[in-house]
C-alpha positions in Angstrom: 18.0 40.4 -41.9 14.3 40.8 -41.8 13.8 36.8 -41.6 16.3 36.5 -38.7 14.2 39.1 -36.9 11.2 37.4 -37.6 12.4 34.2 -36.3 13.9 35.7 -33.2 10.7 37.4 -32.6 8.8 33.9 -32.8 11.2 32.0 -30.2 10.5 35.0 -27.9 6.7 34.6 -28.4 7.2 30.5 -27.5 9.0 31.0 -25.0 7.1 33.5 -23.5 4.2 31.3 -23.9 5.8 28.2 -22.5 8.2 29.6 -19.8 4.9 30.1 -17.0 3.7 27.0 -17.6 7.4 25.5 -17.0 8.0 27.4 -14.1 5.3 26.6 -12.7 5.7 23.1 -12.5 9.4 23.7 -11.5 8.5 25.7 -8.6 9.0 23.4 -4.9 10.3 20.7 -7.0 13.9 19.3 -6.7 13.9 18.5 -10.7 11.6 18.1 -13.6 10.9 16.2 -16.3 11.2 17.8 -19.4 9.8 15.1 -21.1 9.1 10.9 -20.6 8.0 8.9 -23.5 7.0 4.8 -23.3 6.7 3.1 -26.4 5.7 -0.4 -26.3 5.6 -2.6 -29.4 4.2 -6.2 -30.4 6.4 -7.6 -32.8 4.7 -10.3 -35.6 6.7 -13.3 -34.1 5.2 -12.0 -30.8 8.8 -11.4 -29.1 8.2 -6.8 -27.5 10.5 -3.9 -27.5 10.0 -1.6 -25.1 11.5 1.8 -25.7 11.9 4.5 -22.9 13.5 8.1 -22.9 13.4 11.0 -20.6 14.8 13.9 -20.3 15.6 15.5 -16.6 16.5 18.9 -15.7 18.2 19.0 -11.8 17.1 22.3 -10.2 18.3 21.3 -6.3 22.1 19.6 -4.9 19.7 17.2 -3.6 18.1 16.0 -7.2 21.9 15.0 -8.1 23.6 14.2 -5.4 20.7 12.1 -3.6 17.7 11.4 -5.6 18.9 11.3 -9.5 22.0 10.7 -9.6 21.8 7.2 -10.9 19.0 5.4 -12.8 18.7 1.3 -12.1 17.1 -0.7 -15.0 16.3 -4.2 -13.6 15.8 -7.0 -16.6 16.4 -11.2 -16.9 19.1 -11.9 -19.3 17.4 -15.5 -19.8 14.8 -13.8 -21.6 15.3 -10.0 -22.3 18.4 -7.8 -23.5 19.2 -4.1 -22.5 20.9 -1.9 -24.5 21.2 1.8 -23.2 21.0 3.9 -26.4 21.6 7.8 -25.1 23.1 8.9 -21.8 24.5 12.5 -21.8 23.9 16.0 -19.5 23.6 18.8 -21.2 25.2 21.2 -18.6 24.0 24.9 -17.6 26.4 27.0 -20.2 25.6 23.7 -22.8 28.0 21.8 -22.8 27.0 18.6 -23.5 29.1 15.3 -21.4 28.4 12.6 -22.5 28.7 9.3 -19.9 31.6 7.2 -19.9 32.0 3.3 -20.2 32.4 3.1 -16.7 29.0 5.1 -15.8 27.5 1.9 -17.0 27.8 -1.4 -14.4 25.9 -4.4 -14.4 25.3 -6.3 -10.7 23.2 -8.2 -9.2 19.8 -6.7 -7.6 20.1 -6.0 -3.7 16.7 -8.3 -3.5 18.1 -11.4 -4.8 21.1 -11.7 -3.0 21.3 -15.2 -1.7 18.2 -16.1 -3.5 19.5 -19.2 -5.7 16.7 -19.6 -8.3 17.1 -16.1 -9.4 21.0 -15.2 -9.5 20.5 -14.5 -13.2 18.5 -11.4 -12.9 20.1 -8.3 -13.6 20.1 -4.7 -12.5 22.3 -1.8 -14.9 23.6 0.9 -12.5 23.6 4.3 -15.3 25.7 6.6 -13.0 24.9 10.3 -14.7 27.7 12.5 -14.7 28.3 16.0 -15.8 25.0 17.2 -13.1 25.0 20.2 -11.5 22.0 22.6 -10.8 19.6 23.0 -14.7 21.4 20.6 -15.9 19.5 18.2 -18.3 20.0 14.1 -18.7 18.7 12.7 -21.8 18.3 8.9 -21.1 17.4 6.2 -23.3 17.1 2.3 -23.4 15.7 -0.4 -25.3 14.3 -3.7 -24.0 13.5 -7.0 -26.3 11.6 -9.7 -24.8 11.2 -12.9 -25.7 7.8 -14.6 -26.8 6.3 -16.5 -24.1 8.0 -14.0 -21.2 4.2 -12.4 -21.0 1.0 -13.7 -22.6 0.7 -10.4 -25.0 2.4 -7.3 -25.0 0.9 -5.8 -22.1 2.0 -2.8 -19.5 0.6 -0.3 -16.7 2.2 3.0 -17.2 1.0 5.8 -14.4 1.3 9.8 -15.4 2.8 11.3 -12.9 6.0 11.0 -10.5 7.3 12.8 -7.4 8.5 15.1 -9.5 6.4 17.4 -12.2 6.5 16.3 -15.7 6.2 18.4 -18.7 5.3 16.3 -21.1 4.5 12.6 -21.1 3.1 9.9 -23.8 2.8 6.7 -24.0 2.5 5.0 -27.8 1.3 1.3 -28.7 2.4 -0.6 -31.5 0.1 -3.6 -32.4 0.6 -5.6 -35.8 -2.8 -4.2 -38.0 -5.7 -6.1 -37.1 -4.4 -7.0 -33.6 -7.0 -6.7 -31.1 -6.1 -4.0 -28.0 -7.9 -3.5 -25.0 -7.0 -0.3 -22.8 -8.1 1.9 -20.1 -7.5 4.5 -18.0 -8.0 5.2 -14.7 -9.3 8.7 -12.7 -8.9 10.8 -16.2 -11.0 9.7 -19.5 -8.1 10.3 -21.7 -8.5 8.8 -25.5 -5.8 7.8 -27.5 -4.7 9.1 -30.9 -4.7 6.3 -33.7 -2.7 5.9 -36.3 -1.6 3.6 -39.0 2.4 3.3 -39.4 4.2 0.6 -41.5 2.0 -2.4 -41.1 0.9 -1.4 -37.4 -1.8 0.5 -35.8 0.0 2.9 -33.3 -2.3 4.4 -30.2 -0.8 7.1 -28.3 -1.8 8.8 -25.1 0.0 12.3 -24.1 -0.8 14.1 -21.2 1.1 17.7 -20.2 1.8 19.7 -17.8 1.8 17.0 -14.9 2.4 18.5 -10.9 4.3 16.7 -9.0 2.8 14.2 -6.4 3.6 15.8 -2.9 4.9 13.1 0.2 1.6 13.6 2.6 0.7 11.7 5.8 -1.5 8.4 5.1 -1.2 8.8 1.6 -2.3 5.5 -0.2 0.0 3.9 -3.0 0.6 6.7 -6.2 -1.5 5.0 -8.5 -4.7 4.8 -6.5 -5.0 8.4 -7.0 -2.6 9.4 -10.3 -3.9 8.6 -13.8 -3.2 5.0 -15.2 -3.1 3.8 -18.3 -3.9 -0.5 -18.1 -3.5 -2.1 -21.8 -3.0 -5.6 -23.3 -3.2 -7.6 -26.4 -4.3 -11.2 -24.1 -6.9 -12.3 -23.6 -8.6 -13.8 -20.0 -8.0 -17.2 -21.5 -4.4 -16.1 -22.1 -4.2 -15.2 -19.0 -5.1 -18.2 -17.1 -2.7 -20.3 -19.4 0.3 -18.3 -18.4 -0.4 -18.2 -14.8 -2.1 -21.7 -14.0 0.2 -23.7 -16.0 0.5 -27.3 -15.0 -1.6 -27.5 -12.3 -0.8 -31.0 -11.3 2.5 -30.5 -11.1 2.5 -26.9 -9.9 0.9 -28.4 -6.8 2.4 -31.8 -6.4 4.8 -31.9 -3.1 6.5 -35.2 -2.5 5.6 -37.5 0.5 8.2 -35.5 3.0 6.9 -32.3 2.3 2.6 -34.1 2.6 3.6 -35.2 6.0 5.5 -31.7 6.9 1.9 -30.1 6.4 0.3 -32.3 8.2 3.3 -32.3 10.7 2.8 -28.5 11.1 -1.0 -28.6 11.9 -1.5 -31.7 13.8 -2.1 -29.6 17.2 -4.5 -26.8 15.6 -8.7 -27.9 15.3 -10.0 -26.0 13.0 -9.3 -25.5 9.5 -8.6 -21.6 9.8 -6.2 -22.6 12.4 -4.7 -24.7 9.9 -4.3 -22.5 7.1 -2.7 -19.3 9.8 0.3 -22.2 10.9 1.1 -22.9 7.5 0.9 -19.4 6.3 3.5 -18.5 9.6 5.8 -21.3 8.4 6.0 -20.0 5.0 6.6 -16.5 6.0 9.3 -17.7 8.8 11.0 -20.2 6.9 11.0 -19.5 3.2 13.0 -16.8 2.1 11.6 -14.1 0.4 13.0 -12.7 -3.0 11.2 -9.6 -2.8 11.4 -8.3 -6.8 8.5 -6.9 -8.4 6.3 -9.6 -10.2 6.4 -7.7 -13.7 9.8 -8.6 -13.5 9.6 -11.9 -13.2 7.1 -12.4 -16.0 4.5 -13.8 -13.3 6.1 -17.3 -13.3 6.3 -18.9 -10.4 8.1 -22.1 -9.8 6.3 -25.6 -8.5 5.6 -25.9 -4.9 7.9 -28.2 -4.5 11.1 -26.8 -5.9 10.6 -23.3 -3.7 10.4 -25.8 -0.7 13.4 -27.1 -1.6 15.4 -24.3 -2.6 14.2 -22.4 0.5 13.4 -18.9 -1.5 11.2 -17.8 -3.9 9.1 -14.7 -4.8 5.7 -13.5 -3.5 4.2 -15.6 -5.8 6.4 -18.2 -5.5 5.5 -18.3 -1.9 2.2 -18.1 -2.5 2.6 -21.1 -4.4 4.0 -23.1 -2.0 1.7 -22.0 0.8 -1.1 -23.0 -1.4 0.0 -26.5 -1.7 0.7 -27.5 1.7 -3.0 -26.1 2.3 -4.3 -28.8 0.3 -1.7 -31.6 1.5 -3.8 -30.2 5.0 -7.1 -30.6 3.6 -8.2 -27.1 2.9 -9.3 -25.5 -0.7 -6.3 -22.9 -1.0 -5.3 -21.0 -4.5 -3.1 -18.3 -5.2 -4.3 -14.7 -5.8 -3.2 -11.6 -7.2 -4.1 -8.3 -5.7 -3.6 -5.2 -7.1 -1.4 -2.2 -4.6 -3.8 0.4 -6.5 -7.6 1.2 -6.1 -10.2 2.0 -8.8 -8.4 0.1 -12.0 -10.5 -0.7 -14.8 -11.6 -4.6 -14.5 -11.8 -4.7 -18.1 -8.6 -4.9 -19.3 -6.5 -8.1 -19.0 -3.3 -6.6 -18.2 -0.9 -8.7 -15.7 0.8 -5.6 -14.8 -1.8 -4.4 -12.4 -0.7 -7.1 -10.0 1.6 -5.9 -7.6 1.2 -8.5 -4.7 0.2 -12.4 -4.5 -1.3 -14.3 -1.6 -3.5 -17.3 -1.2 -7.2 -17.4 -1.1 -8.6 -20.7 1.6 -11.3 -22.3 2.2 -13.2 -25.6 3.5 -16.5 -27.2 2.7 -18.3 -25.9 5.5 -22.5 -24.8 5.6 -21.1 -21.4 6.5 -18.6 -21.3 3.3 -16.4 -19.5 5.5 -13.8 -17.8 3.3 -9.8 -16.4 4.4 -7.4 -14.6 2.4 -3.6 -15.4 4.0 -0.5 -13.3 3.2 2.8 -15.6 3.4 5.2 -12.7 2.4 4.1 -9.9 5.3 2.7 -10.6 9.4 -0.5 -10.5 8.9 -3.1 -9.8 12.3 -6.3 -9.9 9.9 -7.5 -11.2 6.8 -5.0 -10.0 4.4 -7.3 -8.1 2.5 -8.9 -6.2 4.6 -6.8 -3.1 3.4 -8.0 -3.8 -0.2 -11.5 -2.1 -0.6 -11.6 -1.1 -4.3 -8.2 -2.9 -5.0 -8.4 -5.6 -8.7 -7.4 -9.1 -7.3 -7.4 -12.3 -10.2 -7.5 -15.9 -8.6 -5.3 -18.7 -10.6 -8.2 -20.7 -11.6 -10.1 -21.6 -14.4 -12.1 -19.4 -15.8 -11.7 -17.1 -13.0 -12.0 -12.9 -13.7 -10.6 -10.0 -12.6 -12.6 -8.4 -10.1 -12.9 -5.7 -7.6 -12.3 -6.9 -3.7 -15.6 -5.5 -1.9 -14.2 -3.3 1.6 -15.3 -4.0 4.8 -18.4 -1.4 6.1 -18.0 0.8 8.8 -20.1 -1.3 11.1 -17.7 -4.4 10.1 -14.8 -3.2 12.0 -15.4 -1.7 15.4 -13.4 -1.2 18.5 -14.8 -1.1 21.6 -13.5 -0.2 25.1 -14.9 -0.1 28.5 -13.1 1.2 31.3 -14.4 0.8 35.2 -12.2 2.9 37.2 -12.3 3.7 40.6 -10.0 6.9 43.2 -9.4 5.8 46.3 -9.2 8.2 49.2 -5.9 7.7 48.7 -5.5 8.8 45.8 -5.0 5.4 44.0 -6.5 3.9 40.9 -7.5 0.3 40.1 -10.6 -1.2 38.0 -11.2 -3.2 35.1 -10.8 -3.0 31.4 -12.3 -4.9 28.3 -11.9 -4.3 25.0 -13.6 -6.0 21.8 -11.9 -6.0 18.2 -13.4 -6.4 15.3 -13.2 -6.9 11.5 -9.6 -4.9 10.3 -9.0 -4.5 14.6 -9.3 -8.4 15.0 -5.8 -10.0 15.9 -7.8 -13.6 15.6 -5.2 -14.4 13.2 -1.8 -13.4 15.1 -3.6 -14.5 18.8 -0.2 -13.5 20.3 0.5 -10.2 19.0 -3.5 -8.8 20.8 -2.0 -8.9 24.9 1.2 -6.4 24.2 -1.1 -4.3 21.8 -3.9 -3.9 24.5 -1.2 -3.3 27.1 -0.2 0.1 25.4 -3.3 0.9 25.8 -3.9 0.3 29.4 -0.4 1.7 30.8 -1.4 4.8 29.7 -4.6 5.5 31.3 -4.5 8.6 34.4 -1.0 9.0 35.0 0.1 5.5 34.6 -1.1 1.6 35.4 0.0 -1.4 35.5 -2.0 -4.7 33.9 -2.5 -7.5 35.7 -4.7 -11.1 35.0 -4.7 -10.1 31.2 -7.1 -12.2 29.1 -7.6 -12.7 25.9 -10.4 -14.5 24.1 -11.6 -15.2 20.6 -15.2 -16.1 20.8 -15.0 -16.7 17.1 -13.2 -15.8 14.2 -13.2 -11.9 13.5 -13.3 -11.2 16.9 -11.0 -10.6 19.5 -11.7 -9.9 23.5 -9.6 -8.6 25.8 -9.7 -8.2 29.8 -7.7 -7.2 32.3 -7.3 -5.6 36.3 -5.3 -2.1 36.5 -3.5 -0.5 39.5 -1.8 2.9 39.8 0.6 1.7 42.4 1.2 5.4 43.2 -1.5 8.1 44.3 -2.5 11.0 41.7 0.1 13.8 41.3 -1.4 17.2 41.1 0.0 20.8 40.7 -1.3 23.4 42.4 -4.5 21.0 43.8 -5.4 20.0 39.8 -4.9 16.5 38.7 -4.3 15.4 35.2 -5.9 11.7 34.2 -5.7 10.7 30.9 -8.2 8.8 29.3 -6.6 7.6 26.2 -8.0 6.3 22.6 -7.7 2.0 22.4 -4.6 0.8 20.9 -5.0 0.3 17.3 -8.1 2.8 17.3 -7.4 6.4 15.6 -4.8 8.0 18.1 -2.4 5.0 17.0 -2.3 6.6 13.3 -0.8 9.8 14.7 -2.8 11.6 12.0 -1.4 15.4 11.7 -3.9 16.8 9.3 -2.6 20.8 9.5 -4.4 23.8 8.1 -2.4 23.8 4.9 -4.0 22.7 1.4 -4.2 19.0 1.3 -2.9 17.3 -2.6 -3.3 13.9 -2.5 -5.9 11.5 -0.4 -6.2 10.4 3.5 -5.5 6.5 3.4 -7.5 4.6 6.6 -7.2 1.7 5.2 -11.0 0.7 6.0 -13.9 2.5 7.3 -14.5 1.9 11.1 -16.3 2.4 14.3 -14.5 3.4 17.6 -16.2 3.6 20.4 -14.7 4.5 24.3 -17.2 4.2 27.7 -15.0 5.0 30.8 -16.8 5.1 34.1 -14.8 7.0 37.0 -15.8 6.5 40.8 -14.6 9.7 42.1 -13.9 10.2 46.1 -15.4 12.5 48.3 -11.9 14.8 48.7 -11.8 14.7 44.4 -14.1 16.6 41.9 -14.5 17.3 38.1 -12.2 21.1 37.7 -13.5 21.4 34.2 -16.8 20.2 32.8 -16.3 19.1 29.3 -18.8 20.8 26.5 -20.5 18.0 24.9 -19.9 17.2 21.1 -22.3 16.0 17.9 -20.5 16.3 14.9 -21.3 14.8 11.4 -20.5 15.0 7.9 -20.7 13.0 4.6 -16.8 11.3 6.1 -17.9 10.4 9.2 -19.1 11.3 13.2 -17.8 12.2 16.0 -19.2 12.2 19.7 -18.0 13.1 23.5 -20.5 12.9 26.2 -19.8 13.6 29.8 -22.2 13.1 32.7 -21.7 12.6 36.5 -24.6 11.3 38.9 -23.2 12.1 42.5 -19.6 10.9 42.5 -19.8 9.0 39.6 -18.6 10.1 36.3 -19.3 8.9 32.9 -17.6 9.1 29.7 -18.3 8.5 26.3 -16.5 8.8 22.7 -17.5 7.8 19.6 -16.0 8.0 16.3 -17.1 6.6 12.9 -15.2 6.8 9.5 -17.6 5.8 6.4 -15.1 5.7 4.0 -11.5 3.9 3.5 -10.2 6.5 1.6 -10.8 10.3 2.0 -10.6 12.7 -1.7 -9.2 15.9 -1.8 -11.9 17.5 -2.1 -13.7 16.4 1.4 -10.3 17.0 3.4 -12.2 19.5 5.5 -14.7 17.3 6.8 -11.9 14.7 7.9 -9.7 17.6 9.2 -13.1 18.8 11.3 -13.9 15.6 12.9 -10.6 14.0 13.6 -9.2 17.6 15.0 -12.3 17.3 16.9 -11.7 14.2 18.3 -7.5 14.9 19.0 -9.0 17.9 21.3 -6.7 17.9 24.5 -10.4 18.2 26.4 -11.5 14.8 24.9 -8.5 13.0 25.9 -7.5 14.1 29.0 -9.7 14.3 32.4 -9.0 17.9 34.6 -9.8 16.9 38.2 -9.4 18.8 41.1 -8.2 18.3 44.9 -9.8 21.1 47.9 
């Protein structure tokens, strides 16, 4: 009696220990996990097993009847089998219901649907029954892979979900004496070595994980969760896997040489070139859209996706690739990263999230363009990817950190001449200059309609006439254009509204709402900038300035802001300037972005109060 009372008295001290930290983490959240594990092993013939197990508890309708009710494991048959070893719920009163054959169906991924070369993937549909709110699913599977499928056993594993997790760990296997490089990003967390059975085991456990909020302009979860990067290749491995044959990889018969040439013959220079081959390939090859792990980052040769008329990103980037050099210009394939700050270290494929096609021509400039076949693209294709890992397939080639554009890079400048009639009409002029990540030098026809929305909305509505646009030379775009009201100013009760609003692209066009309430995860911008807005208003002699704007100097380690008004006689000058330093704002400075772009979203820097006698 005395020993049951003692071990009844040490569950109540566990419990009691472990129940705040578990409601904590279950507090906001639609479910948690309980516990993930990822075990990833290196057999001696070189074929992998990786296991994976989790257990779920549903605290919300919409956990089970939306966002968990199934789990999809996506594998290739020609090289991998699945076998789903545990699937039960473990309801609220305990019961335990275990899933039936039919909770199990195999299909063909929505992504490759009408993509020939890759009808044999596979996706397993695990339908959960048995769910209702604290419920708990225990699901297991095991994958084996094939030798050859990667260049090592190799992974990236990221802690931490959209929902909390309790517990999570991640263990290595590795034959004794196997060499492992590993690294983690945005926490130093070491693993635990062991020896088990012929193999050295490392193991990486974090706990208590909170769950990753949905925020406006939040970058991709793993360029701000911790990841683990590991990998039993070497660079040299690498470039074997991914470069192949490169002969043949390239080689496009004499149809598809004078299709390239076909395709540029109209364009002069070599830029121009390269941005009508990448269009064709994104219009006219179809894109099978599956992650690259998936495929084992093997791409088919240039000429097969050309003739099959689909492939993947890489794939695609093959192909584009190719017909660049049937054209004349130096063009390999790259691989860029989705996530910022991974180590650079580690030679791990899994990283890679994205492929495109790095050009370029023997020029005394040594002029340089990255081209993305598999999205429209208005600028160089990396100029989102400050801080991102990208690994040419080339020789020798490394894995290295793309360098962002500076603030002073990518600028966006407007100048507005406007003039009031007596009659209370408008009409002027209006340029605008784009740089860097604003240029549209390559999608030329996409810059008119975006500078329109711009200039429709100016005082209470124009229209755009004799609208120009110019690309002096690549990187930079230039846009003019006349304005007319049409119509003379309303006003209400003698004031009249004119809006002077941000250029098209510029700030406004992120529709930023960064609120008062604690901020979790990091701003995304993409790239630092500069913005800058000079209006000049002739005002007639029956219309003044009602309010007189307060003028504005405001700077911080993020960025600047500036609004300076002035009027000589009836002329009336404006001026707005913003400046963002970095391409990605932390956590911990979300007051100083909050402070300047609130500052520059004030009603009294975008709109002009005039008034009539």
């Amino acid at each position: 009696m005395k020993r049951t009372a003692t071990c009844i008295l040490l569950l109540a001290v566990l419990f009691a220990v472990s129940a705040p930290a578990q409601s904590s983490l279950e507090q906001g959240a639609d479910a948690v996990y309980l516990d993930i594990s990822h075990e990833y092993i290196l057999n001696p013939d070189g074929s992998t097993i990786y296991n994976y197990e989790h257990r779920l508890k549903y605290l919300t309708n919409f956990s089970f009847n939306s966002a968990y009710g199934e789990s999809f494991i996506v594998y290739d048959p020609e090289w991998q089998t699945l076998k789903v070893t545990k699937c039960a719920a473990t309801m609220a009163d305990g019961r335990v219901v275990n899933a039936p054959f039919n909770a199990f169906n195999e299909v063909l991924p929505q992504w490759a649907a009408g993509m020939a070369p890759y009808v044999r993937l596979r996706e397993m549909v695990v339908t959960h029954t048995g769910l209702e709110k604290n419920a708990v699913v225990n699901l297991a599977y095991t994958i084996t892979t094939k030798k050859g499928f990667l260049p090592g056993l190799m992974g990236s594993v990221m802690f931490g979900d959209r929902s909390p997790i309790g517990r999570m760990t991640v263990r290595v296997k590795v034959p004794s004496g196997t060499s492992l490089a590993a690294g983690m990003a945005r926490v130093d967390l070491k693993p635990v070595v062991t020896a088990e059975n012929g193999y050295s085991v490392s193991t990486w456990t974090l706990e208590h994980i909170p769950l990753a909020a949905v925020e406006a302009s939040q970058p991709p979860l793993a360029s701000f969760l911790p990841v683990l990067l590991f990998s039993t290749a070497g660079m040299e491995d690498l470039q074997r896997h991914l470069i192949g044959d490169e002969s043949s990889r390239y080689s496009l018969s004499p149809t598809a040489m004078s299709l390239a040439k076909e395709i540029t013959k109209e364009k002069g220079s070599w830029i121009e070139k390269a941005l009508e081959l990448r269009a064709y390939v994104e219009a006219n090859v179809g894109l099978m859209n599956a992650e690259l792990p998936v495929l084992g980052y093997r791409a088919m040769r240039a000429q097969e996706v050309l003739d099959r008329n689909a492939g993947s990103q890489l794939d695609r980037a093959v192909l584009l690739a190719a017909l660049c050099r049937a054209a004349g210009i130096t063009a390999v394939p790259v691989l860029t990263a989705a996530a910022h700050s991974l180590p650079t270290d580690v030679p791990s494929l899994n990283q890679f999230t994205n492929a495109c096609v790095m050009c370029s021509c023997e020029s005394p400039e040594g002029e340089m363009v990255f081209l993305d076949p598999n999205a429209p693209q208005n600028g160089p294709a990396l100029t989102r990817s400050a801080g991102r890992n990208f690994l040419p397939l080339m020789k020798d080639a490394k894995i290295t950190e793309m360098i962002g554009l500076r603030s002073e890079a990518s600028t966006l400048e407007f100048d507005g001449d406007l003039t009031i009639g007596d009659d209370g009409k408008v009409e002027g002029t209006a340029k605008v200059k784009m740089t860097g990540g604003f240029d549209f030098s390559f999608a030329k026809e996409a810059a008119p309609g975006s500078v329109r929305t711009t200039l429709v909305k100016i005082g209470q509505g124009m229209r755009v006439t004799n609208l120009q646009t110019d690309f002096p030379k690549n990187g930079t775009t230039e846009c003019s254009a006349n304005v007319s009201s049409g119509s003379p100013l309303a006003d209400a009760a003698g004031l009249v509204r004119f809006a002077l609003p941000g250029a098209a692209g510029g700030l406004g066009d992120l529709h930023l709402s960064l609120g008062s309430a604690p901020r979790t995860t990091p701003v995304d911008f993409g790239f630092p900038f500069r913005e800058e807005e000079r209006w000049t208003i002739h005002l007639p002699e029956n219309i003044s300035v009602a309010i007189m704007p307060t003028p504005v100097n405001l700077k911080n380690e993020i960025g600047e802001v500036h609004f300076a008004f002035s009027q000589e006689g009836k002329d009336v000058k404006v001026v707005r300037t913003f400046v963002l330093n970095v391409p990605r704002v932390p956590v911990s400075e979300y007051g100083s972005i909050r402070s300047i772009v609130g500052t520059w979203q004030e009603p009294a820097h975008q709109v002009m109060v005039l008034k009539r006698p």
